[in-house]
N, C-alpha and C positions, 0 to 999 in steps of 0.2 A: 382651521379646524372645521370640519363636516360637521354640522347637527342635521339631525334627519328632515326638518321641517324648510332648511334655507336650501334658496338654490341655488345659490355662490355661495363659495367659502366666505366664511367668518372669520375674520382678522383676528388672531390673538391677540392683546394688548397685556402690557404689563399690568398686572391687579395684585406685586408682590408688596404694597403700602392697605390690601386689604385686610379688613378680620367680616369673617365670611359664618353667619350660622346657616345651620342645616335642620328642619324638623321633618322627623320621618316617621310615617306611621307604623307599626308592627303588624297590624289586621292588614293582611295579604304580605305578610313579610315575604315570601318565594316571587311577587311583585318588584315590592317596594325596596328591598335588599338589592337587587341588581339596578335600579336606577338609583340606588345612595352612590353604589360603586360607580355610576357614568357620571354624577355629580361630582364627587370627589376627584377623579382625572380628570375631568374638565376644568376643573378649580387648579388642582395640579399643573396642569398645561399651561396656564394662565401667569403661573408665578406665587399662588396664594401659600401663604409658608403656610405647615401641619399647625402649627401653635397659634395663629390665626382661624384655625379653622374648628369650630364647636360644635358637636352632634346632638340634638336632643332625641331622643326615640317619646313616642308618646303611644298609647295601645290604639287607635284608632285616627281614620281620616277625623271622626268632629271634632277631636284632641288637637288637631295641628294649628288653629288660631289661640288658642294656649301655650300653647309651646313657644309659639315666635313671642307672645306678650313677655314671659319669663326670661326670652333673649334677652328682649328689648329692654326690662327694666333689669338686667344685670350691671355687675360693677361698667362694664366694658360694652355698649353701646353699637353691634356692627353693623359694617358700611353694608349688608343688606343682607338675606335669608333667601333660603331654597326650601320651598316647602312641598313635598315627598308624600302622595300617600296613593291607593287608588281603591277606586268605588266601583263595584261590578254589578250592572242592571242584574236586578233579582224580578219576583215571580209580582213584586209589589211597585207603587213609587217610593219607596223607601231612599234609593239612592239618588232620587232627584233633591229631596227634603237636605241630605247630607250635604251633595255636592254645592247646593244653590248657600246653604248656611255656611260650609268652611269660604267657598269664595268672597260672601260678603263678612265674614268675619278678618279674612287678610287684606281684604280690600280697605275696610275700616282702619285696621291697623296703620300700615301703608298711608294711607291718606293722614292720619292724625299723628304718626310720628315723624315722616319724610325718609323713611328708612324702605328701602324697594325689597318688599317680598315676591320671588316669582311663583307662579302657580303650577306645581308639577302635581297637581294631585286628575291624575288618571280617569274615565270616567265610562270603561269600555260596556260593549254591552254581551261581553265573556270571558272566556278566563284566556281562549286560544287569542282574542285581540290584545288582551292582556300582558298575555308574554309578547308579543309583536312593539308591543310600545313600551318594553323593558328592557329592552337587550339591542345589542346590535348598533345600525344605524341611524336606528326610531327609535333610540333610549331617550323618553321624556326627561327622564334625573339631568342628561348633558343639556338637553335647551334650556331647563330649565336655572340651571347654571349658568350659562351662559347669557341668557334672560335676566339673573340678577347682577351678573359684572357686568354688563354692557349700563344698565341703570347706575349702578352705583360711580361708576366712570363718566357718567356725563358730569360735564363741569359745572 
């Protein structure tokens, strides 16, 4: 598999013994909706059965270290998260405040559960970079996918 960011292919590996969460933010859904969709054919590709695989939407990127907590402490514990959102430089540092708080809120997570959250949350500085790292071959949803099966597959 091609992710936009490797410069050799990416070995698929079987990840069909995974159960895989996904948290996506809904603020820039025209964003963050086509990188669920690269996340989830990436996970597909991979072998992750549908029923294995759990979507939380949550309204905003500062929502998404929330969302993986509520994974986390589910009946069912996954072998890791794809966390979905993007942040678009505005007129203030408003999106610095967001982006630096969800990273260290997943990063905490991560560290203190041993559960690998990868970090798709986007952090362009418009909306045209925006769609460029949503679509395509620079859909951040697929490395970021693939960011979390490569982690949850190390032995």
């Amino acid at each position: 598999m091609q992710g936009s960011h490797y410069e050799k292919e990416v070995k698929v590996e079987d990840a069909s013994h995974l159960s895989i969460g996904i948290v996506v933010s809904e603020f820039n859904s025209d964003i963050t909706e086509p990188m669920l969709t690269g996340a989830l054919t990436t996970l597909r590709q991979w072998g992750v059965k549908e029923q294995n695989i759990k979507v939380v939407h949550v309204p905003g990127s500062f929502e998404i270290p929330y969302g993986c907590k509520k994974l986390l402490s589910g009946q069912k514990k996954p072998s890791a998260i794809v966390a979905l959102g993007c942040v678009i430089k505005g007129e203030t540092d408003h999106e610095k405040y967001i982006a630096m708080t969800v990273a260290r809120g997943i990063m905490d997570l991560t560290l203190a559960t041993g559960v690998p959250i990868a970090f798709g949350v986007i952090t362009p500085n418009s909306l045209e970079q925006a769609k460029v790292r949503s679509t395509g071959k620079h859909n951040k949803g697929m490395e970021a996918a693939i960011a979390a099966l490569r982690c949850a597959l190390i032995p």
